[in-house]
C-alpha positions in Angstrom: 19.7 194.2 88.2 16.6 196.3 90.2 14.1 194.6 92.2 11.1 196.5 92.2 9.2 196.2 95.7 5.3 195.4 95.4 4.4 195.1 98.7 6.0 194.7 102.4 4.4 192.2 104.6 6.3 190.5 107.6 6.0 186.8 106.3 6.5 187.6 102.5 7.3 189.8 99.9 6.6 190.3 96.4 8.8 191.5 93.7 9.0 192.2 89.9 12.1 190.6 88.2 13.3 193.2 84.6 12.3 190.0 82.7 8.8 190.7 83.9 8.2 187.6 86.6 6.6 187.9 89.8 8.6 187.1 92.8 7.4 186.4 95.7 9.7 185.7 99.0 8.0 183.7 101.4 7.7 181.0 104.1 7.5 177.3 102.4 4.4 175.2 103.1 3.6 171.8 103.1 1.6 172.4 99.8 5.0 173.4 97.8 5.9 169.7 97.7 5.2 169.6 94.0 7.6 173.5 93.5 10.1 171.6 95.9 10.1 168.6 94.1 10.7 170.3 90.7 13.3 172.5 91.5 15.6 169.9 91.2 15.4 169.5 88.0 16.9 173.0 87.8 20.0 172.5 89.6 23.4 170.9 88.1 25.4 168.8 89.7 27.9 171.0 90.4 25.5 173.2 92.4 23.8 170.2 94.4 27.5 169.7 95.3 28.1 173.2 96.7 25.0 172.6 98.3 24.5 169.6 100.0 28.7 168.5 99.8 27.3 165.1 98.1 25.2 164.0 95.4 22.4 161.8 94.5 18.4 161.3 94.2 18.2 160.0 97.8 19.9 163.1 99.3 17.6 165.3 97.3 14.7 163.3 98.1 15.5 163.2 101.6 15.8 167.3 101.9 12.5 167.8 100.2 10.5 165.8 102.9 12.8 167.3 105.9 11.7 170.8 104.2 8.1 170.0 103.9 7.7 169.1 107.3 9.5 172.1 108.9 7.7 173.9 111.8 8.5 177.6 110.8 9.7 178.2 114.4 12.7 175.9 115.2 13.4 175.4 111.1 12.7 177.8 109.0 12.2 177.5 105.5 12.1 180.2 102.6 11.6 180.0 98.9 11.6 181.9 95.7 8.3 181.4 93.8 8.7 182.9 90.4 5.3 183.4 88.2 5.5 184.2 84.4 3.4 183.5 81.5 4.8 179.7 81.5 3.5 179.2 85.2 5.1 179.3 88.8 8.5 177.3 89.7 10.1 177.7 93.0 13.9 179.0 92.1 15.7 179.6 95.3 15.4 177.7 98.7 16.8 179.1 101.9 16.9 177.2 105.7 17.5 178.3 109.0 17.7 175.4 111.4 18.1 176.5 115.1 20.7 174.0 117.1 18.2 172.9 120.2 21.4 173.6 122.9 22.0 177.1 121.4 18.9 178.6 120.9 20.6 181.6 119.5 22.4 180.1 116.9 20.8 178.1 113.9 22.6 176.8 110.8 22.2 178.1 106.9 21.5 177.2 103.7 20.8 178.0 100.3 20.3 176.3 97.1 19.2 178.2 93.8 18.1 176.9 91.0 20.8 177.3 87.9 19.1 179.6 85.4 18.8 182.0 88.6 22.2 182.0 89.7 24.1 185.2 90.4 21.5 187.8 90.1 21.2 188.1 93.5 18.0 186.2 94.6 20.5 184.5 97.1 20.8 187.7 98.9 17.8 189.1 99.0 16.1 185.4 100.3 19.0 185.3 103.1 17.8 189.1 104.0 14.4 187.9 103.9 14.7 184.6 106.1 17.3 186.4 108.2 14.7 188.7 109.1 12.3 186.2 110.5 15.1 184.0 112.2 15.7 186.8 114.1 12.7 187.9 115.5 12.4 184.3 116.8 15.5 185.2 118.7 18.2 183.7 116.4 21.5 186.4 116.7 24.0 183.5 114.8 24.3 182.1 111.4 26.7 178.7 110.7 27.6 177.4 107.4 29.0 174.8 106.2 30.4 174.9 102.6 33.2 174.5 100.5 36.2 177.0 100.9 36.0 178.0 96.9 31.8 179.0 97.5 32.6 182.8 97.5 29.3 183.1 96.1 27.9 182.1 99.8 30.3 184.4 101.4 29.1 187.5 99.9 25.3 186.2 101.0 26.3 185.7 104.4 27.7 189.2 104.5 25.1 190.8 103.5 23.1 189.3 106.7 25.7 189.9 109.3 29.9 190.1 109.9 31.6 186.8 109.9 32.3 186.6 113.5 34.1 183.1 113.6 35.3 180.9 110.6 37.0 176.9 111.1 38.7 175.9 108.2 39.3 172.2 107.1 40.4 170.6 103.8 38.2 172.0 100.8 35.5 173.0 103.7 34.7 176.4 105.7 32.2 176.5 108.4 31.7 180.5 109.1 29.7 181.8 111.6 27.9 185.3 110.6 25.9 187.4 113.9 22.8 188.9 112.3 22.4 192.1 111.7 18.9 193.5 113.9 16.6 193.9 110.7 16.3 197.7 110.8 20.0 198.0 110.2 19.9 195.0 107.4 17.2 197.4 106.0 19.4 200.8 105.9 22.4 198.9 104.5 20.1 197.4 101.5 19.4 201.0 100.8 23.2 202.5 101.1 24.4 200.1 99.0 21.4 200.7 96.3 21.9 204.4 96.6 
């Protein structure tokens, strides 16, 4: 699957999917309520599991209003928006949330919506947010997820080598040190070449 790059800007980027939407990568604001709110009907069970290690209307509820009210600086928050013929829908959600004691360290997620799964979206919004989180002086990566969510590893890779990983039953917590964008950037385009 090629992304086609429309534009570069430091906050958000746009790309064409092959099926012909518009993607565009970028910051999530308090007006994506509504996209935010919506995705879930997108995602299974299964992957609200991987996600959030529990399931329910409240815990989705309760994500969507800590999202809308992150400050961009200290938590971070990047979506998918994808634009077709049919309208916009946000399809992929990705968090950096910087631990106040360790400045340099923030925890990661991602959650994609189903239909969107595996076609590497994942990866190219953890590029994307990994970017920003570190040039407000994040250098670490933690996530928490289940120990079968190989999906997750590979994302995490693709930001930065797993530099610490705890293991408990069902659950790995691996730490990933960012790469500095510019060489993020020159491994995108080895491994396209």
């Amino acid at each position: 699957m090629t992304f086609t790059p429309e534009a570069e800007a430091p906050d958000s980027s746009t790309l064409w999917f092959p099926d012909g939407s518009l993607l565009e990568l970028r910051p999530l604001r308090v007006s994506d309520g509504r996209l935010l709110a919506a995705l879930g009907s997108q995602v299974s069970t299964a992957s609200e599991y991987r996600r959030f290690l529990s399931v329910g209307n409240s815990v989705y509820s309760e994500w969507v209003a800590r999202l809308i009210a992150a400050d961009q600086i200290d938590f971070l928050v990047d979506g998918v928006v994808a634009t077709n013929e049919f309208g916009s829908s946000l399809v992929a959600v990705a968090e950096s949330i910087r631990y106040p004691d360790r400045p340099q360290w923030a925890e990661f997620a991602l959650l994609a919506a189903d239909p969107w799964q595996n076609l590497g979206l994942g990866t190219l919004l953890a590029r994307h947010l990994a970017t920003r989180a570190y040039a407000g002086g994040v250098r670490f990566w933690e996530a928490i997820m289940l120990a079968e969510n190989m999906p997750m590893v590979s994302v995490l890779e693709s930001v930065g080598p797993n530099v610490e990983e705890r293991v408990e039953p069902g659950l790995v917590t691996a730490v990933h040190e960012l790469y500095p964008p510019r060489d993020r950037a020159s491994d995108l385009v080895r491994k396209s070449a």
